[in-house]
N, CA, C and O atoms as CSV, one atom per row, in Angstrom:
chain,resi,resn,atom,element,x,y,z
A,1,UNK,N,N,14.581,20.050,14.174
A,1,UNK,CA,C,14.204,21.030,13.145
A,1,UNK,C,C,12.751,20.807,12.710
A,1,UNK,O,O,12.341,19.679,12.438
A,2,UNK,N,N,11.879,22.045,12.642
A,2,UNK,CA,C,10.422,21.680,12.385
A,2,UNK,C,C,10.521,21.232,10.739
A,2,UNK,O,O,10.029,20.107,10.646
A,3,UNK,N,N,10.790,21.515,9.975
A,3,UNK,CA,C,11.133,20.770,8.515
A,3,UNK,C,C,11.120,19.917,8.123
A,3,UNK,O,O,10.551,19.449,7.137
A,4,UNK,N,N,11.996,19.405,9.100
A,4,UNK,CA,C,12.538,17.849,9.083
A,4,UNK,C,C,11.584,16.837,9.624
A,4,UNK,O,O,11.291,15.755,9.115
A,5,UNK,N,N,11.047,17.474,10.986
A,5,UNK,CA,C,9.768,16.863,11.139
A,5,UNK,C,C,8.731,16.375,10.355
A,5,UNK,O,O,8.345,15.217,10.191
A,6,UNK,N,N,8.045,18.204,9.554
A,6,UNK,CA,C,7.077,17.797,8.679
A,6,UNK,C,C,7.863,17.179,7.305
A,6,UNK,O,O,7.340,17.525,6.246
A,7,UNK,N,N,8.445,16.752,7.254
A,7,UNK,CA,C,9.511,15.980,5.741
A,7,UNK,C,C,9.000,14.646,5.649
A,7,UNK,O,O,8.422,14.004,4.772
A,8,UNK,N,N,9.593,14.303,7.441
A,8,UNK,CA,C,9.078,12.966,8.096
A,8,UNK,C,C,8.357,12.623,7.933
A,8,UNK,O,O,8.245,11.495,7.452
A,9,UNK,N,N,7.088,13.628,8.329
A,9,UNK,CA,C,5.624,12.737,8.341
A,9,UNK,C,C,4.760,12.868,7.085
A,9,UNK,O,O,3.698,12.328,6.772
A,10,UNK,N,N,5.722,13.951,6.325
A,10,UNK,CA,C,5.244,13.595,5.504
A,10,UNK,C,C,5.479,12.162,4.049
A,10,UNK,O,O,4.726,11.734,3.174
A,11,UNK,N,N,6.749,11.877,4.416
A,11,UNK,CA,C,7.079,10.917,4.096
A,11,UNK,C,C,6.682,9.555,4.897
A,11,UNK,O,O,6.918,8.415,4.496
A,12,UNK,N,N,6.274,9.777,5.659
A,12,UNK,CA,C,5.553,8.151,6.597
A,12,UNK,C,C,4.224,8.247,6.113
A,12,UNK,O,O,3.680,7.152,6.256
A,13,UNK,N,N,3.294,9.275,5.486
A,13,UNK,CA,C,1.975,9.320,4.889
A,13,UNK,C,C,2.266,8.367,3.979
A,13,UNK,O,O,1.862,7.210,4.102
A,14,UNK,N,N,3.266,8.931,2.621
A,14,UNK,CA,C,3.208,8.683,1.555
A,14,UNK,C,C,3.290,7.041,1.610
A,14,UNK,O,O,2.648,6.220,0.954
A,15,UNK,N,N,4.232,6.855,2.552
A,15,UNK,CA,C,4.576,5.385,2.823
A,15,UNK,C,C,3.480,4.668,2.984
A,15,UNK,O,O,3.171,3.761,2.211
A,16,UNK,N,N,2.779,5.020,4.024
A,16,UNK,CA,C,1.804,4.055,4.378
A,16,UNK,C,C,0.545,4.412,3.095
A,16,UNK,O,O,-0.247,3.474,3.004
A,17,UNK,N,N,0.274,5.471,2.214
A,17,UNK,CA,C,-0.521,5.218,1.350
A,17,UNK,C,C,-0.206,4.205,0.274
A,17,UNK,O,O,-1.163,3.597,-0.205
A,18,UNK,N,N,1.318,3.880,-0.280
A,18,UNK,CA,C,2.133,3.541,-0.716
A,18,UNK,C,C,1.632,1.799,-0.601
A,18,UNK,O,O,1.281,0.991,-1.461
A,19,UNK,N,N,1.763,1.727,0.587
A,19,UNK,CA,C,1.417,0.546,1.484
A,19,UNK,C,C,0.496,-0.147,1.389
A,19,UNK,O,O,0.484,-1.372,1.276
A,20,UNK,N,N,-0.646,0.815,1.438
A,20,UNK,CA,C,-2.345,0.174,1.276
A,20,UNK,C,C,-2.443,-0.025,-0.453
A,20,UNK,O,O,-3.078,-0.954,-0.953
A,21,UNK,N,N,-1.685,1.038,-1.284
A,21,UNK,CA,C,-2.090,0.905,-2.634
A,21,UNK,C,C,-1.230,-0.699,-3.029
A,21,UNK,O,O,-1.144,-0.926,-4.235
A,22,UNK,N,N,-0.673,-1.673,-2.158
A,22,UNK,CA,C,0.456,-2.504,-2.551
A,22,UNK,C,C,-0.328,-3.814,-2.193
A,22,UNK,O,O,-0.305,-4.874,-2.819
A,23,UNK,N,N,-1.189,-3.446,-0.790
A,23,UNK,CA,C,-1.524,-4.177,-0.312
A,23,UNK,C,C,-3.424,-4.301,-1.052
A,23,UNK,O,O,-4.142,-5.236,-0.698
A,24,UNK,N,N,-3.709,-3.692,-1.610
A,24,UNK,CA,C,-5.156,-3.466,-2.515
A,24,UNK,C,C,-5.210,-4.349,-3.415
A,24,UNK,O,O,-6.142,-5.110,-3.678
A,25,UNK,N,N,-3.316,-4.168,-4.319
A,25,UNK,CA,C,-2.958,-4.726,-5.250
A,25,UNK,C,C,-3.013,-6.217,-5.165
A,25,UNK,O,O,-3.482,-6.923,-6.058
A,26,UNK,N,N,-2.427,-6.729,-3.861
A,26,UNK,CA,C,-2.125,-8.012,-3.249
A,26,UNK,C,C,-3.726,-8.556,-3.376
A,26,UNK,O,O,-4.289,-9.508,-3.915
A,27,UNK,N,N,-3.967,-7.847,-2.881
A,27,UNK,CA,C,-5.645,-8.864,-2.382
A,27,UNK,C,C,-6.393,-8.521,-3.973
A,27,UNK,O,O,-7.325,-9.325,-3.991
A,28,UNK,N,N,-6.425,-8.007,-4.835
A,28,UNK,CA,C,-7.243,-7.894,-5.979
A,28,UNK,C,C,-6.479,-9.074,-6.751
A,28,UNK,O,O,-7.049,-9.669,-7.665
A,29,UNK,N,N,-5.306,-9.364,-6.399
A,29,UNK,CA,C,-4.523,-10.865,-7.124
A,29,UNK,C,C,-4.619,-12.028,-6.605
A,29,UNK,O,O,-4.634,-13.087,-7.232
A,30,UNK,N,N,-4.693,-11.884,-5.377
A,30,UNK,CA,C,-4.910,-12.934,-4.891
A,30,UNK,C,C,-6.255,-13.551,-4.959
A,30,UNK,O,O,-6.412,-14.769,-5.037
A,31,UNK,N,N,-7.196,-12.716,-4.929
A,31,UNK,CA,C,-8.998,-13.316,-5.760
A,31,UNK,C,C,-9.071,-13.645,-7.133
A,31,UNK,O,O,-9.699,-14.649,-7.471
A,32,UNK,N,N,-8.328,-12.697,-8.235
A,32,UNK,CA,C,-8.038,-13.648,-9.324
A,32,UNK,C,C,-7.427,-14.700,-9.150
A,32,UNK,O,O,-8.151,-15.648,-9.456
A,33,UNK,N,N,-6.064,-15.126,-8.675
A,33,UNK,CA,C,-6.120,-16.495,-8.398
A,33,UNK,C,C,-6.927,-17.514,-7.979
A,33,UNK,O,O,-7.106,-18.420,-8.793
A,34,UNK,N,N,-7.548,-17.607,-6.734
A,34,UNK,CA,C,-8.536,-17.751,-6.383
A,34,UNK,C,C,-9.721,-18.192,-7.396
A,34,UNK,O,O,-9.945,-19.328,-7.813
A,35,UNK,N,N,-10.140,-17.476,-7.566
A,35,UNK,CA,C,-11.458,-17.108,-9.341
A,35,UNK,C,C,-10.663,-18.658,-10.281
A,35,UNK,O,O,-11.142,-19.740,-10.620
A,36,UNK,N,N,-9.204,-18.009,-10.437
A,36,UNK,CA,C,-8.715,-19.133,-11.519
A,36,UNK,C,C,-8.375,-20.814,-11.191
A,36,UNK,O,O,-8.282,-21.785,-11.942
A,37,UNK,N,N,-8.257,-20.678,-9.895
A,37,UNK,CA,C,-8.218,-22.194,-9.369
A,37,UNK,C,C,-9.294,-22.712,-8.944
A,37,UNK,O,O,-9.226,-23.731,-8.258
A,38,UNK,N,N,-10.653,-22.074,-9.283
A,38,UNK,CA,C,-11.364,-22.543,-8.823
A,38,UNK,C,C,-12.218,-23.146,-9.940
A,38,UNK,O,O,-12.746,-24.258,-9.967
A,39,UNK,N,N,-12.247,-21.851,-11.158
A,39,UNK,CA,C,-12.313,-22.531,-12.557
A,39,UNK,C,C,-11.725,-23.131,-13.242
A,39,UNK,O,O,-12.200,-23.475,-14.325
């Protein structure tokens, strides 16, 4: 079904934006840590 298709991909976008916004999160915490163990 073409629907279902674009449903799909559109749900594998969201995912993988989902993804990078998680993984942005990860690395902007992990340099404050970083920052704080170092001070």
């Amino acid at each position: 079904d073409v629907g279902l298709a674009r449903l799909r991909r559109l749900m594998k976008k969201e995912a993988e934006k989902q993804l990078k916004k998680i993984a942005a999160l990860n690395a902007s915490n992990r340099i404050e840590m970083q920052e704080e163990a170092h001070g």
